[in-house]
N, C-alpha and C positions, 0 to 999 in steps of 0.2 A: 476385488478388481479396482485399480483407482484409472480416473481418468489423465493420461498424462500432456503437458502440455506441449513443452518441446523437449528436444536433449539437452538443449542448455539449461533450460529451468531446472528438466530434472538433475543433472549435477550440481546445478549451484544447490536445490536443495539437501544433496547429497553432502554434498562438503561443506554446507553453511556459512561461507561466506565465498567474496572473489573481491580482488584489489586489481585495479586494473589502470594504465594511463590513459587517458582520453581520446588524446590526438596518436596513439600508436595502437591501440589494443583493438581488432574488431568486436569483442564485446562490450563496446560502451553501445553499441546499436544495436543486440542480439537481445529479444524479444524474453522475458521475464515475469512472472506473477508477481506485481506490486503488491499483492494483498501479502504477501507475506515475506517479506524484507526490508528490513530497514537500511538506510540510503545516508553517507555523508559525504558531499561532493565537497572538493578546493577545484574553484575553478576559475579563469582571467579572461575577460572577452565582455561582452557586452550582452542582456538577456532581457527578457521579460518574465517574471514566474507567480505564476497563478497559484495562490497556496491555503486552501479554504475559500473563504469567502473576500478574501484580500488580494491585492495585488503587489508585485514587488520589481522596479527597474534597476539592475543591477550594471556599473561601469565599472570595471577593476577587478577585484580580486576579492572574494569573496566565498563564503564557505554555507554549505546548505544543510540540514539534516530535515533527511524525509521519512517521515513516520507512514506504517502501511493503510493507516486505519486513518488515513486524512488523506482527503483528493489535492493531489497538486500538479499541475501541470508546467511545461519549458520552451520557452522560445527563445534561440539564437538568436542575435538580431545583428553579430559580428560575424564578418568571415574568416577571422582567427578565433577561435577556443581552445583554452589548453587549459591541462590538469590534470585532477584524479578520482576516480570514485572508489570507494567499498561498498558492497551489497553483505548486509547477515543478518540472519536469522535471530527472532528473539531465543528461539533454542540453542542456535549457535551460541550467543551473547550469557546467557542464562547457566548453560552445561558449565560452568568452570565454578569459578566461585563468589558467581555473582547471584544474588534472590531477589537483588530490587527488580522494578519493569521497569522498562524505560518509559513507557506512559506515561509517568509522571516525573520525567526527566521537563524542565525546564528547557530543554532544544529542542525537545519531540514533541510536547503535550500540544492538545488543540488551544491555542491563545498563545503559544509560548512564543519563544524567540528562534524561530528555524530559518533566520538568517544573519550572518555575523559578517561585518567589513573587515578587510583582512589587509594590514601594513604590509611592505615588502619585507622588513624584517621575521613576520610572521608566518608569510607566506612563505619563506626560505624553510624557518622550521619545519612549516607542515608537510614542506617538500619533501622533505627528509624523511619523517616518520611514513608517507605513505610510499616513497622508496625501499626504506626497509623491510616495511609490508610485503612488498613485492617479491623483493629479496628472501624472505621467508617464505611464503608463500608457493617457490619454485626451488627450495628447498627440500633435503629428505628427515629433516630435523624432527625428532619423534613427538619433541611437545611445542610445536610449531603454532598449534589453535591456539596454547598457551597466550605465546607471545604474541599473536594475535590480537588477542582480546584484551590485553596489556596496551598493545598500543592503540586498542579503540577506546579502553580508559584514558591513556594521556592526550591524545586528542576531544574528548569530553570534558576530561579537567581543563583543560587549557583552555576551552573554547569558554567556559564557566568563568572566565577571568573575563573576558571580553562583550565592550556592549554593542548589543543590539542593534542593526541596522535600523536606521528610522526613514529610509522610504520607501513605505506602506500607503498605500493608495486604496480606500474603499470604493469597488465601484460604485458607479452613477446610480444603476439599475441594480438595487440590493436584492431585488426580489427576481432577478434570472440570473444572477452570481448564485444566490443560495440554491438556486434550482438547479443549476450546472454542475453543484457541488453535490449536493443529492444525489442527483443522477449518475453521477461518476460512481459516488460513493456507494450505490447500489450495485454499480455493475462491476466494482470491485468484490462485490461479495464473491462472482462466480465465476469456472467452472467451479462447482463442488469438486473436490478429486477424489475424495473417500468419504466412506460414512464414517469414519472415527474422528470424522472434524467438521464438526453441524457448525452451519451459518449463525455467524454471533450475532447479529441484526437481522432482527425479524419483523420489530416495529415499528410504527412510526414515532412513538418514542424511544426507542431504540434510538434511531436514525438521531430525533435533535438531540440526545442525550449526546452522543457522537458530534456531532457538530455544535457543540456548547448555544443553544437556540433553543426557544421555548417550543414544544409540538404543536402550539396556535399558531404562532408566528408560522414554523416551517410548512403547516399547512397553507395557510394564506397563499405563500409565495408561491408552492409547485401550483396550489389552482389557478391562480391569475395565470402563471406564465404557460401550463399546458392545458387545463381544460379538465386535467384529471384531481384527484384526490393523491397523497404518498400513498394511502393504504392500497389503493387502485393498481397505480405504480409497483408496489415490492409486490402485491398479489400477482400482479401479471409475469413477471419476471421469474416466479418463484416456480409459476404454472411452465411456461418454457423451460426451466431447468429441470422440471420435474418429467418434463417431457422427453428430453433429450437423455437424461439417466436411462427412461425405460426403453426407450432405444438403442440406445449404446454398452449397457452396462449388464451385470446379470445381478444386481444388486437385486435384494429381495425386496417387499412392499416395508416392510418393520422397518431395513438400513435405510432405505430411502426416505422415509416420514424421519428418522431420525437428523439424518442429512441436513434434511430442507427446516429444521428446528420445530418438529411436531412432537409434543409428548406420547401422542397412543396413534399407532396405525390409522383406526376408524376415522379421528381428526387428518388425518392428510386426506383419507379417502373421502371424507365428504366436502373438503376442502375442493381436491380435483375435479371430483365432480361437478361440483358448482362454478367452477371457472372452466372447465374444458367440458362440462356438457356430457361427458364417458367416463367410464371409470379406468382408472390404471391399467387393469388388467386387458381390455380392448384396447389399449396403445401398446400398449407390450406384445400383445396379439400383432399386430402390424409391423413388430419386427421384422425385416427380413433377413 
């Protein structure tokens, strides 16, 4: 039984990817799992973009790639924005004839370059290919994902030619940016939607691994800035997820320890116990 989010989610995960124009398409606003699509905007207007621990003000025309597995957030700050987005999946991207990850893509990776200034000559181009996109996409062309992913190669190649935007702003306060980013980046891990897809972050090395930071450092800053520990942090989170499964789901005790990334049932059950005080089984009892 998975947990589902919305209808749109679940289509886009269904069809792995969506191309869509900005300023015309209601789905630039329709509600989506970040944790699991990757994101490369052309866009013209005026912004603010929050992308790790870094910050980014953007005038003109410029191009984004958002990796699922790194918090970033967007502020408008124009009241004109136009452009385009693509959402797809690493499965999407992967299923054809592709074996590298993009994780270690140079536009996606955590430190890379996931924002690029874009000429009006290049931004004509890009026009174009994420047109055609579209074009296909509303198509009944049988090898349509094909060319798909064809043109989300020649926009990676192309963008590979182009340097880097350089204005990057580290906030002031390093240590409630990196807690912000934690924090997101936790509550990206969830809902769980199935047990055939356990939470890849479970530690708090996990987490700085994730965030290119040492787990001192990352510790330091969540305690200053909340009072808590990370470990405190992902336990408590993990415990409301765990909670909300045996509520809602009929998932067994084995799918769910697997879920929440425990190697042996006994390990979640003494885990739950210790943070909820009951054991699984009496929360499950309270189903109604």
């Amino acid at each position: 039984m998975s947990r589902i989010l919305s209808t749109y989610n679940s289509e886009l995960k269904l069809k792995g990817f969506n191309v869509f124009q900005i300023e015309k398409d209601g789905n630039a606003t329709k509600a989506y799992s970040r944790k699991d699509f990757y994101k490369i905007c052309l866009t013209t207007g005026k912004s603010r973009i929050h992308y790790a621990d870094r910050s980014f003000d953007a005038e003109g025309t410029i191009l984004f790639f958002g990796n699922p597995n790194i918090p970033y957030s967007w502020e408008t700050l124009s009241t004109q924005y136009v452009g385009y987005t693509i959402l797809f999946s690493e499965d999407f991207y992967t299923s054809g004839k592709h074996s590298e990850t993009l994780q270690k893509s140079p536009l996606f990776k955590m430190g890379g370059t996931p924002i690029l200034d874009i000429s009006e000559h290049q931004r004509q181009f890009l026009n174009s290919i994420f047109q055609k996109m579209i074009e296909e996409q509303q198509s009944d062309y049988e090898h349509k994902d094909d060319l798909i992913r064809n043109y989300i190669d020649l926009i990676l190649h192309e963008s590979l030619k182009l340097k880097p935007s350089e204005n990057y702003n580290q906030d002031k306060n390093g240590a409630e940016r990196l807690t912000n980013v934690f924090m997101e980046l936790l509550e990206r891990q969830f809902p769980v939607e199935s047990p055939d897809r356990p939470l890849l972050l479970r530690t708090a090395k996990d987490y700085a691994k994730d965030l290119s930071v040492h787990v001192n450092y990352l510790n330091r800053a969540v305690k200053e800035v909340t009072g808590k520990t990370t470990t405190t942090h992902i336990s408590e989170r993990i415990t409301n997820e765990a909670k909300a499964i045996l509520q809602h789901t009929n998932w067994n005790v084995s799918e769910i320890a697997y879920a929440l990334g425990f190697e042996y049932p006994t390990y979640f059950n003494n885990f739950f116990k210790k943070q909820a005080g009951v054991s699984p089984s009496s929360v499950r009892l309270e189903k109604v």
